[in-house]
ZAMARGU-4260 file (C-alpha; in steps of 0.2 Angstrom, whole numbers, plus 5000, padded with zeros to 4 digits):
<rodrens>
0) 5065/5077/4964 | 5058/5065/4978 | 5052/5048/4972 | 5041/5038/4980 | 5045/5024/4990
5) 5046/5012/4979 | 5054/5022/4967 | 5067/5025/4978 | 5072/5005/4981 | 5072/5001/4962
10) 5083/5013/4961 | 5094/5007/4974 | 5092/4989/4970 | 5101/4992/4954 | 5117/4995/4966
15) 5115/4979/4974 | 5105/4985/4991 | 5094/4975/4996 | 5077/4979/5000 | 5059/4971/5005
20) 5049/4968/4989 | 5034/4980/4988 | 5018/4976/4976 | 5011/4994/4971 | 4991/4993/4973
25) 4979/5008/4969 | 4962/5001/4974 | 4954/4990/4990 | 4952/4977/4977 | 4969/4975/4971
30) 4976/4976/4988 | 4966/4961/4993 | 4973/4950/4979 | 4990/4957/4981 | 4988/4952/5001
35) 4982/4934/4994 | 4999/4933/4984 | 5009/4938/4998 | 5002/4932/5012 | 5001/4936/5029
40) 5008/4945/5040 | 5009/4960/5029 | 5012/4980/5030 | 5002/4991/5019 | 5012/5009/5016
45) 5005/5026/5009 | 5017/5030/4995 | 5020/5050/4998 | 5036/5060/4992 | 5041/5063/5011
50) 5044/5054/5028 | 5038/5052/5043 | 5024/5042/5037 | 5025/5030/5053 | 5019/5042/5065
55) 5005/5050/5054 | 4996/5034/5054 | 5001/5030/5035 | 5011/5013/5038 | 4998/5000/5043
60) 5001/4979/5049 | 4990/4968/5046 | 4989/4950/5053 | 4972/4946/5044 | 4966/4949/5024
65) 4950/4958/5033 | 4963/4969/5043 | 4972/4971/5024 | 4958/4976/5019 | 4953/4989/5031
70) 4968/4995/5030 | 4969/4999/5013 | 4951/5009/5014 | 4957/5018/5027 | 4975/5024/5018
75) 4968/5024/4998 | 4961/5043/4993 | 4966/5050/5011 | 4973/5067/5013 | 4992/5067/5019
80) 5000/5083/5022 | 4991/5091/5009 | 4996/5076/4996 | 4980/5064/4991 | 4987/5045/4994
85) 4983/5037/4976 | 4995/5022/4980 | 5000/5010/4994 | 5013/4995/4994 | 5010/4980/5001
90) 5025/4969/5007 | 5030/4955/5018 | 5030/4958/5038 | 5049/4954/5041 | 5056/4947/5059
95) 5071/4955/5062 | 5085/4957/5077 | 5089/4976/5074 | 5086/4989/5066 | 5100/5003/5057
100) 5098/5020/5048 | 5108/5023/5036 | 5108/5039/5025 | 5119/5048/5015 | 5116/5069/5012
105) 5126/5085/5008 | 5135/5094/5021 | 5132/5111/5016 | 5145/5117/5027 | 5159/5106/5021
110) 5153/5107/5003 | 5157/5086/5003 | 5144/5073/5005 | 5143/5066/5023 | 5137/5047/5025
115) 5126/5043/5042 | 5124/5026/5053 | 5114/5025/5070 | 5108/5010/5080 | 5091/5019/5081
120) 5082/5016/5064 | 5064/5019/5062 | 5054/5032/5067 | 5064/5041/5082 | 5081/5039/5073
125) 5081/5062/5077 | 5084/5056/5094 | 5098/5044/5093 | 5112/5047/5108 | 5130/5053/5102
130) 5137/5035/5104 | 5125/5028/5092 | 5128/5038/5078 | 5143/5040/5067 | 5147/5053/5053
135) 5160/5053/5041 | 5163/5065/5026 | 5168/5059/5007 | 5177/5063/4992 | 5165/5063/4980
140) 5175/5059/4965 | 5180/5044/4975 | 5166/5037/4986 | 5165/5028/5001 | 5174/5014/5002
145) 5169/4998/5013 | 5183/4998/5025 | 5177/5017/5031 | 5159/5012/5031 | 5165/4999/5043
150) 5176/5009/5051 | 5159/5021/5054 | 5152/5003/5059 | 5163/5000/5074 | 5161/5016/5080
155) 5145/5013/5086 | 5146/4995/5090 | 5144/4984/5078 | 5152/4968/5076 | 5154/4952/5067
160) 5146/4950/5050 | 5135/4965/5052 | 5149/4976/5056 | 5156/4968/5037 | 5139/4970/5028
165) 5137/4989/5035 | 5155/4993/5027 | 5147/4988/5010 | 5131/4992/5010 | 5138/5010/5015
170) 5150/5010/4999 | 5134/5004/4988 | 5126/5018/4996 | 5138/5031/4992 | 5139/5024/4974
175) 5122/5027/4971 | 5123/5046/4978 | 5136/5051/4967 | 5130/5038/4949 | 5112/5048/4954
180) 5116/5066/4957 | 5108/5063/4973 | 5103/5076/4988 | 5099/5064/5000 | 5097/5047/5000
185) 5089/5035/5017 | 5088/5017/5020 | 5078/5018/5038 | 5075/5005/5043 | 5088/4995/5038
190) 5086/4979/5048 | 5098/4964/5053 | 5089/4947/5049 | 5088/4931/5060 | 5099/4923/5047
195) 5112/4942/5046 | 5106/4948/5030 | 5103/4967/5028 | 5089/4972/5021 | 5080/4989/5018
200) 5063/4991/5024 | 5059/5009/5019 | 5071/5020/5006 | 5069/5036/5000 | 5080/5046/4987
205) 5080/5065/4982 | 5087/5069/4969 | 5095/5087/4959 | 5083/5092/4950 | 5095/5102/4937
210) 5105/5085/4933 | 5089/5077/4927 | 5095/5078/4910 | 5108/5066/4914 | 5099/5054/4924
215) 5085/5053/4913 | 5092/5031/4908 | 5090/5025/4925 | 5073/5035/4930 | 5064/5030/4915
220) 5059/5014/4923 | 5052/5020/4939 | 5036/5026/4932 | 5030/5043/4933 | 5040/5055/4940
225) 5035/5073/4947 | 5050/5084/4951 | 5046/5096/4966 | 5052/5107/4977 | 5038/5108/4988
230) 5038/5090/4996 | 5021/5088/4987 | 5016/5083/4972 | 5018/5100/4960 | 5003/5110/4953
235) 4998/5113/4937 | 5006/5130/4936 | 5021/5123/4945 | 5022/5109/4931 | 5020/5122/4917
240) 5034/5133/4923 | 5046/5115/4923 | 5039/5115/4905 | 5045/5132/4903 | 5063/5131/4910
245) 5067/5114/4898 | 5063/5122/4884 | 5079/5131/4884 | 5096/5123/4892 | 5099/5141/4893
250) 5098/5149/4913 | 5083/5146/4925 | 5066/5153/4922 | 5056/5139/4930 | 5058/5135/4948
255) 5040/5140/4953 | 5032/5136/4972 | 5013/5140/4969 | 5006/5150/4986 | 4987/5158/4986
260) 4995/5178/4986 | 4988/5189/4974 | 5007/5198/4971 | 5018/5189/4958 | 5036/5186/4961
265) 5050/5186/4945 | 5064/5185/4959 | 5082/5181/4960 | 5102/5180/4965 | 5107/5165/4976
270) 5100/5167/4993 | 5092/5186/4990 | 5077/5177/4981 | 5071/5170/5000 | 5075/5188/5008
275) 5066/5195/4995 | 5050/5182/4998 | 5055/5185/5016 | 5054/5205/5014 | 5040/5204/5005
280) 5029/5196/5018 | 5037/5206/5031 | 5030/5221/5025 | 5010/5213/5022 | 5012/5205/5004
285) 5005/5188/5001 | 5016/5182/4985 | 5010/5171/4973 | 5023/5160/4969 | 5041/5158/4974
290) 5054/5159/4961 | 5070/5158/4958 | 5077/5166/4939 | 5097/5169/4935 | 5111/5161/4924
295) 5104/5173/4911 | 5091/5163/4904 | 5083/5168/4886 | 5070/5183/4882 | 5056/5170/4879
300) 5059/5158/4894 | 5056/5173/4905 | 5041/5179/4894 | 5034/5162/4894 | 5035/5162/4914
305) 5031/5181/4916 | 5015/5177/4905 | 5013/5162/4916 | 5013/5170/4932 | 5002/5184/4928
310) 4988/5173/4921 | 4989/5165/4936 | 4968/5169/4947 | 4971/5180/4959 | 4987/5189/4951
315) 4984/5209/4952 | 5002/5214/4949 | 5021/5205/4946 | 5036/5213/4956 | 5053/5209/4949
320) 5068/5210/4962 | 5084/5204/4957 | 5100/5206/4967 | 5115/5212/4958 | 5116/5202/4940
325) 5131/5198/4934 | 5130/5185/4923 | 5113/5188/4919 | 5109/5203/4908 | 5098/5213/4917
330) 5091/5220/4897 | 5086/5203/4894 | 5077/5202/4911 | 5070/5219/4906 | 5064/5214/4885
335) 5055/5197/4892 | 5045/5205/4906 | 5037/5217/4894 | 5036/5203/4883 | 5027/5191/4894
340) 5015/5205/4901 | 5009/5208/4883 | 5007/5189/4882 | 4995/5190/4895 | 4986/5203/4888
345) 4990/5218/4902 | 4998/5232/4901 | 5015/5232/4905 | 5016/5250/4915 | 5001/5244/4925
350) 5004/5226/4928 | 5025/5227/4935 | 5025/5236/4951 | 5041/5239/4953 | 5056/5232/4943
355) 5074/5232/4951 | 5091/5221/4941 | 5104/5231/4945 | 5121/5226/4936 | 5124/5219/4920
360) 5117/5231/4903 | 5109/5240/4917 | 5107/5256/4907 | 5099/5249/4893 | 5087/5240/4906
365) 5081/5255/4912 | 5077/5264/4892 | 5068/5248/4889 | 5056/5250/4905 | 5056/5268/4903
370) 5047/5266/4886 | 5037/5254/4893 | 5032/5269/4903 | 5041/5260/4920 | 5053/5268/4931
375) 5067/5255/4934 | 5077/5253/4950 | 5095/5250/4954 | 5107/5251/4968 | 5099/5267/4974
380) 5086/5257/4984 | 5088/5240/4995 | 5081/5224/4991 | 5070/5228/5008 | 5061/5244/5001
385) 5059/5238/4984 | 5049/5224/4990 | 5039/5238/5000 | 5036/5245/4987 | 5028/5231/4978
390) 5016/5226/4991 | 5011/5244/4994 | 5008/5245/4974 | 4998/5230/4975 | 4989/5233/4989
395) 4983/5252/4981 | 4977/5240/4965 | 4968/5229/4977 | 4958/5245/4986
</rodrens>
């Protein structure tokens, strides 16, 4: 889950960071009387679930209410990215001395999170030189503790109060990444004031989508909330298939990317789920959907998303391609496909164009497609030509 902007510095508030104040406007009209409360010099800020907003033209000054007001016209209702702006913050213009990123993320390599601090914060913090950036892995049952993040702060030059501020602002940081389940979480910029404050002038948080369940206290506050894995906010199918895979704690039958393909895709087993997408647009399939399904969810989560996916305009045929299951049951697989086709009113021999979950109940997998009247698939063929397969089937139901 990415939050918004604002989202993302309540949050972090309620460690103790300390950020500019944004007022969250939705029309020209309330951006012209939040401007009025304000005052002037003020930024206006298109609130999107991604960054880069600076050099896309979605972060706009204004020295005048007129300029205010322009700017919100030209911000409210444009399309960003493929995302409709809806919302902008208005906050105070602050004077500051310089200006910090400061992140923490996982390190996929080290399986530990890594916390970040360069002197180039702001928009070109990709192209900060070596000597400006320091990184330092964490235990994440203990945190960063202040005396590192200063530590990371010397390192790059920091001195004086600034260099003691970093150190704590670091541990906060890191407190908040582990209390939230987060993925990543970015304070750029972080600025040093006149007076040697630091403050956050931009945040943004991601956060595990499968540990919602626990944070579900602290997120109620932020307003409404739109968990996505797509850097966008999700579609219609793709909120229906969330619906889906909360409706039994039980495996994951619901992590759905929508894309315009007319070949439906019940994939899964770790990383084979993106060879398989991969595969299957290598060989001239255009999928309809990315998904991920393992953990052996129940018979009716993977009918509901079967029927789901295969209602879906467009959809001629659903391929199912697992790697080898283990803990999954490849029969359950088998019952809830058959299940979700009937659903959707098809025919299950003509809508599944090719099933192959080797592994796990295997055998009784294949009686179960078999009297279905579909040939079921194992070891005997790759993850490669089974997705072949599917796009040649699909494409023969097409002509």
């Amino acid at each position: 889950m990415r939050l918004l902007e604002y989202q993302s510095k309540k949050l972090l508030s309620g460690f103790g960071l300390i950020f500019t104040k944004p007022t969250v406007v939705e029309s020209v009209q309330e951006a012209q009387a939040a401007v009025a409360r304000i005052g002037l010099p003020a930024v206006l800020k298109a609130q999107v679930p991604f960054g880069g907003r600076g050099k896309a033209g979605a972060v706009k000054f204004a020295e005048t209410v007129d300029a205010a007001v322009t700017a919100a016209k030209a911000l409210l209702g444009v399309d960003l990215r493929g995302t409709k702006v809806n919302a902008i913050s208005i906050e105070p213009k602050l004077d500051f001395d310089q200006a910090l990123y400061v992140g923490i993320a996982w390190d996929t390599v080290e399986k530990s999170p890594i916390a970040l601090l360069s002197l180039s914060g702001g928009v070109d913090v990709e192209s900060s030189p070596a000597d400006g950036l320091a990184c330092r892995s964490f235990d994440p049952w203990v945190g960063l503790v202040p005396y590192q993040g200063r530590q990371m702060g010397a390192k790059i030059g920091l001195k004086g109060r600034t260099l003691v501020r970093v150190g704590d602002v670091l541990a906060k940081l890191s407190e908040a990444f582990i209390a939230c389940d987060g993925v990543t979480m970015e304070i750029n910029p972080m600025v040093v004031t006149a007076n040697g404050e630091l403050v956050g002038l931009d945040a943004h948080v991601e956060i595990e989508d499968d540990a919602l369940y626990r944070q579900s206290e602290k997120l109620e506050s932020l307003g409404e909330l739109a968990p996505t894995v797509a850097g966008r906010p999700p579609t219609p199918l793709e909120l229906e298939a969330q619906r889906i895979d909360a409706i039994d704690h039980r495996g994951v039958a619901g992590r759905v990317v929508e894309f315009d393909g007319a070949l439906a895709l019940l994939i899964g087993g770790g990383g084979a789920s993106l060879t398989i997408f991969d595969a299957i647009q290598r060989h001239g399939g255009q999928p309809a959907n990315y998904c991920e399904v393992g953990g052996n969810p129940t018979e009716e989560k993977v009918a509901a998303l079967t029927a789901l996916l295969l209602t879906k305009p467009g959809v001629k045929k659903m391929a199912v391609i697992m790697n080898v299951v283990n803990n999954t049951r490849a029969d359950v697989i088998a019952r809830g496909v058959i299940m979700g086709a009937e659903k959707a009113g098809k025919i299950p021999s003509e809508a599944i164009s090719v099933f192959r979950v080797p592994g796990n109940w295997e055998r009784e997998a294949r009686d179960i497609m078999a009297a279905a009247g579909i040939e079921a698939h194992g070891r005997e063929i790759s993850l490669d030509e089974a997705a072949r397969l599917a796009v040649e089937r699909n494409l023969a139901h097409v002509a």
